[in-house]
N, C-alpha and C positions, 0 to 999 in steps of 0.2 A: 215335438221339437221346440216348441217356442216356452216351456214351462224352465229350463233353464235364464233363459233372458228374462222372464218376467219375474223368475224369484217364490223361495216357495211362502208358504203363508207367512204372514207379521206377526196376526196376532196367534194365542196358543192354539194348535189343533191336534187332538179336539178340544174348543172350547172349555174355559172352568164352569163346574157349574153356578155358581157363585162370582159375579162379576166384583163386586167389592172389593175384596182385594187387590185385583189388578188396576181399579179407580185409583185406589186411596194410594198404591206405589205410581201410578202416575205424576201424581198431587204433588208427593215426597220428592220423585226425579228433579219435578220441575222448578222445586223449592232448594233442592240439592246442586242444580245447574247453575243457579243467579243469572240466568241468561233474560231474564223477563223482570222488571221492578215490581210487578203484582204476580207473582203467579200462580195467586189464590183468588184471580179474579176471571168471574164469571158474568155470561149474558142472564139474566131474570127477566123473563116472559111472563104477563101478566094477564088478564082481562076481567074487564067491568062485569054487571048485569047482564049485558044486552051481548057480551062475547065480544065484545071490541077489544083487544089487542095493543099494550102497553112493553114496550123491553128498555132495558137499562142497564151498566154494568153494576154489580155488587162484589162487594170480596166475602168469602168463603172463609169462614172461624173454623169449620169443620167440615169431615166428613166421617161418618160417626161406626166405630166397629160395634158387632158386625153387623148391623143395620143398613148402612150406608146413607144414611141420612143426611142431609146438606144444611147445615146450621151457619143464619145471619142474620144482620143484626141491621136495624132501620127506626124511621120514627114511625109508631104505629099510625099517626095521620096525615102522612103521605099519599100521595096516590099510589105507589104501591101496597102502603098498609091498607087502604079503603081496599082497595080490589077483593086484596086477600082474604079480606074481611068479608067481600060481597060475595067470594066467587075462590071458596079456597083450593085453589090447583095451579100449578104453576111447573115451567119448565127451567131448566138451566143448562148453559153451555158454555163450557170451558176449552178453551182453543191455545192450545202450545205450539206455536206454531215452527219454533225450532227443532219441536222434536218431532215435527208433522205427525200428530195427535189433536184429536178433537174428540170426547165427551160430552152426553146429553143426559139430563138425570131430571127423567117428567115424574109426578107424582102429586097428592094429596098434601095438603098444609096447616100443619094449626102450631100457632105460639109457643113458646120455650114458656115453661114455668115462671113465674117472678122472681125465685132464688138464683135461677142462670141467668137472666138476665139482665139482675142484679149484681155478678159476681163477674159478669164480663162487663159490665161497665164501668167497676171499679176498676180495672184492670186498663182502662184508656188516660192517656194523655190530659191534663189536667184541660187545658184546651179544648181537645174534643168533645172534655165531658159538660163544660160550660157551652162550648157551643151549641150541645144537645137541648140543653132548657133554652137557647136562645133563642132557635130557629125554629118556624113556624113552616116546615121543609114545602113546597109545592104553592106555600102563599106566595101572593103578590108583593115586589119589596119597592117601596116609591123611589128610594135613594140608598145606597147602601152605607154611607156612613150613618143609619137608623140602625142597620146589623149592629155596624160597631158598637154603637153606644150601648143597645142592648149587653150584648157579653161582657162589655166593661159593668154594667148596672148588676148583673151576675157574677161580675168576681168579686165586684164589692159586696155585693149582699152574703158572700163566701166566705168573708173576711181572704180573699185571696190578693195580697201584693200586687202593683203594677210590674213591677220585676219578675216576680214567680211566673204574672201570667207571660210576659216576654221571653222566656227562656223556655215556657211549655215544659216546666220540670215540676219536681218537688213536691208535696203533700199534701193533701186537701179533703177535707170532710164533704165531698160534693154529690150528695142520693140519687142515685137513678130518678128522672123526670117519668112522673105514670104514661105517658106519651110515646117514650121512647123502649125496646126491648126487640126481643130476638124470634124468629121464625125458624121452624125448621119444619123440610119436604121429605116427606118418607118416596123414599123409590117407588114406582110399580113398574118403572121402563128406566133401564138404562143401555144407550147406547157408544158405544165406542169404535172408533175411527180412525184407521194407522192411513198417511200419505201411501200409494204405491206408483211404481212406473207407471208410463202412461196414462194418467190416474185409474189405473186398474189397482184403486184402494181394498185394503183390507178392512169389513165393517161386517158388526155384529151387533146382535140385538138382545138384550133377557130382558124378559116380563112377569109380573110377579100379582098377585092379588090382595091389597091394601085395604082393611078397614080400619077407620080411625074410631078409636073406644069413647074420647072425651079423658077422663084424671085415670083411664086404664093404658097401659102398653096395649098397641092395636093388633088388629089379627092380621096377620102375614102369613101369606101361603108360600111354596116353594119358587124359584126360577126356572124358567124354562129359557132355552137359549139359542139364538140360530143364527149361522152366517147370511147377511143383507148381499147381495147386488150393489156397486158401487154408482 
């Protein structure tokens, strides 16, 4: 009797076998909504050597068919790039919380090629992309008008206008900094998460088997997929 009040499943039943797709039309919903000013942003869970545990938000450039791959972009001598560097696995969670949905997308990591992440940083804000050679991300900054001067010292070495860079517009010959470029997490776990009454949520789980090749496309086995307990 109580399976009418509580409503039948959220998410599809039976399960797809392939969660990707329903990721990536989440992404899309939530970008289709405008109800969130990021909402290609995501929690990034990290950890060092020793497994100590680092999270932070990042935004999400992609999520990649049909792979499902989660592609973003950072300064590689951060403390998120170190980690990555030290310890490449990481998780991410993405919480919409209007549309009471939450995704989690744990997996393996190694770097975007130099041509992608070269071709998404031309792709930024004349601004961002001087900011990028300015900031020494995760250092110590004594006084912050030192920042400033830096990016100003960067737009001129640009030949970049005080004007151009004020208006964060306009055109500029400005190279991907070797420092700076893009990551991306292949799947082996992806989880998903619909709000339910009571919170008697809807959550599911697929697991998959990731090996990363080095300059090969890695070996990926099938998904398997099963309703969680809320």
């Amino acid at each position: 009797m109580l399976s009418p009040l509580i409503g039948a499943p959220i998410l599809p039943d039976p399960l797809p076998a392939d969660p990707v797709p329903l990721l990536r039309s989440w992404l899309a919903e939530a970008h289709a909504a405008k109800r969130e000013p990021d909402p290609n942003a995501c929690v990034l869970a990290t950890a060092d050597r020793r497994g100590r545990p680092s999270s932070r938000v990042v935004l999400c450039k992609a999520i990649e068919e049909p792979s499902g791959a989660v592609v973003f972009f950072t300064n590689y001598e951060s403390r998120k790039g170190r980690e990555l560097d030290a310890n490449p696995y990481a998780a991410v969670a993405f919480h919409w919380a209007f549309a009471g949905r939450q995704a989690r997308v744990e997996g393996p990591v190694e770097r975007c090629t130099a041509e992608e992440s070269d071709s998404y940083f031309a792709s930024r804000a004349i601004l961002s992309r001087i900011g990028a050679w300015a900031s020494q991300q995760d250092r110590p900054l004594e006084r912050r008008r030192d920042l400033v001067a830096r990016v100003a010292e960067i737009a001129e070495a640009h030949h970049v206008p005080i004007t151009q860079l004020m208006k964060d517009g306009g055109h500029a010959d400005i190279p991907r900094p070797p420092h700076w470029g893009g990551f991306r997490l292949w799947p082996e776990r992806i989880e998903l998460w619909v709000a339910g009454k009571w919170r008697l949520h809807d959550r599911a789980a697929w697991t998959r088997s990731v090996e990363l090749l080095g300059a090969d496309e890695p070996a990926i086995g099938p998904w398997a997929g099963t309703r969680l307990q809320p």
